[in-house]
C-alpha positions in Angstrom: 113.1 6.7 -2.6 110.7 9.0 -4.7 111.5 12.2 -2.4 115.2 11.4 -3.0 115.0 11.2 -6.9 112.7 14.2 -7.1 114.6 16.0 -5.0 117.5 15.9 -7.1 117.5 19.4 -9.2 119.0 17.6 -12.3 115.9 14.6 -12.6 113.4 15.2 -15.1 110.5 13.9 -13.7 108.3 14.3 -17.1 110.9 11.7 -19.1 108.5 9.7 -21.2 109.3 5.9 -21.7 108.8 4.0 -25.6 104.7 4.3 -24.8 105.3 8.0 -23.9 104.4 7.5 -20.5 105.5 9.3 -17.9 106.8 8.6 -14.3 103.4 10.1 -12.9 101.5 8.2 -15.6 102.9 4.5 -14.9 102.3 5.2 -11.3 98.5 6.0 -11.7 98.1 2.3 -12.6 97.2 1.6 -8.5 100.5 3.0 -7.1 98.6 5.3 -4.8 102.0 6.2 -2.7 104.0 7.2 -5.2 100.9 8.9 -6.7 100.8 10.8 -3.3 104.8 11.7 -3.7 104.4 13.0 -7.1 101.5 15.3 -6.4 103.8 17.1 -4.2 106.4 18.1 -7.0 105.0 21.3 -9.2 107.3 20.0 -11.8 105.3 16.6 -12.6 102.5 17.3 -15.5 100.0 15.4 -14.2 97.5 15.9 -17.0 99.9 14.8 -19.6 98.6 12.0 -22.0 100.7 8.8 -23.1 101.4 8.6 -27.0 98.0 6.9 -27.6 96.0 10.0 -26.0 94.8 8.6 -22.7 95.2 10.8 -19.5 96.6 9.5 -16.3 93.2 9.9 -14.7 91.1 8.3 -17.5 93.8 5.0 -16.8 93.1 5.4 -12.8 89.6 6.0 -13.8 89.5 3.1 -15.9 90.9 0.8 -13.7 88.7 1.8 -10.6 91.7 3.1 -8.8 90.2 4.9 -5.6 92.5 5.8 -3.8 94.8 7.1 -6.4 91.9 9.2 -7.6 91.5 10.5 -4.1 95.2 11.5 -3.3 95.1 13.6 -6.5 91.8 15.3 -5.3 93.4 16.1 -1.6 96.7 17.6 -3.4 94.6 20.2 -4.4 96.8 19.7 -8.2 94.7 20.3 -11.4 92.8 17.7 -12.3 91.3 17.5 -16.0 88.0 15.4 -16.1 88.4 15.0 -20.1 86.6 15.5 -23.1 82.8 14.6 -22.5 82.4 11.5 -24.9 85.9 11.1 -25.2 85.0 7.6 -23.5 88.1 5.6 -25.5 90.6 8.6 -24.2 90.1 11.3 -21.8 86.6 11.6 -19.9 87.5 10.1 -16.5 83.4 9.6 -15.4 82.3 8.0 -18.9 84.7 5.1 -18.6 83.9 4.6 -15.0 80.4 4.8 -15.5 80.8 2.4 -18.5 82.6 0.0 -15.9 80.7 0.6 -13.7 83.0 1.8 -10.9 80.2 3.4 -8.7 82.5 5.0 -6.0 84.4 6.3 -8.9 81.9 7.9 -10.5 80.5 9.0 -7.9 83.5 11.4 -6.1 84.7 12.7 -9.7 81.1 13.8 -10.4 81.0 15.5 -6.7 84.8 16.9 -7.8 82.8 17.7 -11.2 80.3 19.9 -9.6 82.1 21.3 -6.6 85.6 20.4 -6.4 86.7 22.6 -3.1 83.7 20.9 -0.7 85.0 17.4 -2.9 88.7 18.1 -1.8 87.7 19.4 1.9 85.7 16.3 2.5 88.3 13.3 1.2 91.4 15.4 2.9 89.1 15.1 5.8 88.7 10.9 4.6 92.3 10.9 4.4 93.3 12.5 7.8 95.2 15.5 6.1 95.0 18.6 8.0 96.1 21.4 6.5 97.9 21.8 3.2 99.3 19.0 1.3 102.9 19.9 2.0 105.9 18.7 -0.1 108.3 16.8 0.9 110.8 18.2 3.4 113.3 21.1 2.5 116.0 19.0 4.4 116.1 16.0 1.7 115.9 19.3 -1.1 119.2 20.4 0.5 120.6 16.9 0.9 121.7 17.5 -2.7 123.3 20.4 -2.2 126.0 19.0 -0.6 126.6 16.3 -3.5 
């Protein structure tokens, strides 16, 4: 359903519910494939903070969501680790290493310090050859006929 919708010229896909969170934002709460869908849309701000200043990666950080973590990597989609010490908002290893969510911790440091080997090796984990390509033109154009 998430192609459909973000296929649709007329969807804003950065709409912000009562806790100023967006679409992208709710989803990084373990929602890994719609995570994956999202990534694929340049429109979707996927640094952008809910009202209270956390970042959707410091929630999937926080709540030792892999895979989520992982899809965002292989997108190849910017990815901001935080503010060092930010540990109540932003920085994405602090809270994980404060939870101690090892495998967390361990593949944002490796993005951290070389993120192009980082995304080459989890594509590779996640058996995407090639690009990360968006979703088909021919559910883009299904719209145009609507």
């Amino acid at each position: 359903m998430i192609p459909f919708l973000l296929a649709h010229p007329d969807i804003d896909v950065n709409v912000k519910n009562r806790s100023g969170e967006t679409p992208f934002f709710s989803a990084c709460c373990g929602r890994a494939s719609c995570v994956r869908e999202m990534l694929k849309d340049s429109r979707v701000k996927v640094n952008e903070p809910r009202s209270d200043g956390w970042t959707p990666l410091y929630r999937a950080a926080y709540w030792n969501f892999l895979d989520t973590i992982k899809w965002w990597i292989a997108s190849g989609r910017e990815m901001d680790l935080g503010t060092p010490g930010d540990v109540h908002k932003t920085d994405a290893i602090r809270i994980a290493k404060n939870r101690r969510y090892s495998e967390v911790v361990t593949l944002l440091e490796s993005f951290q310090s070389d993120a192009a080997e980082t995304r080459s090796q989890v594509r590779k984990e996640l058996g995407i050859n090639g690009q990360f390509h968006s979703f088909s033109p021919l559910i883009k154009n299904l719209f145009s006929f609507l």
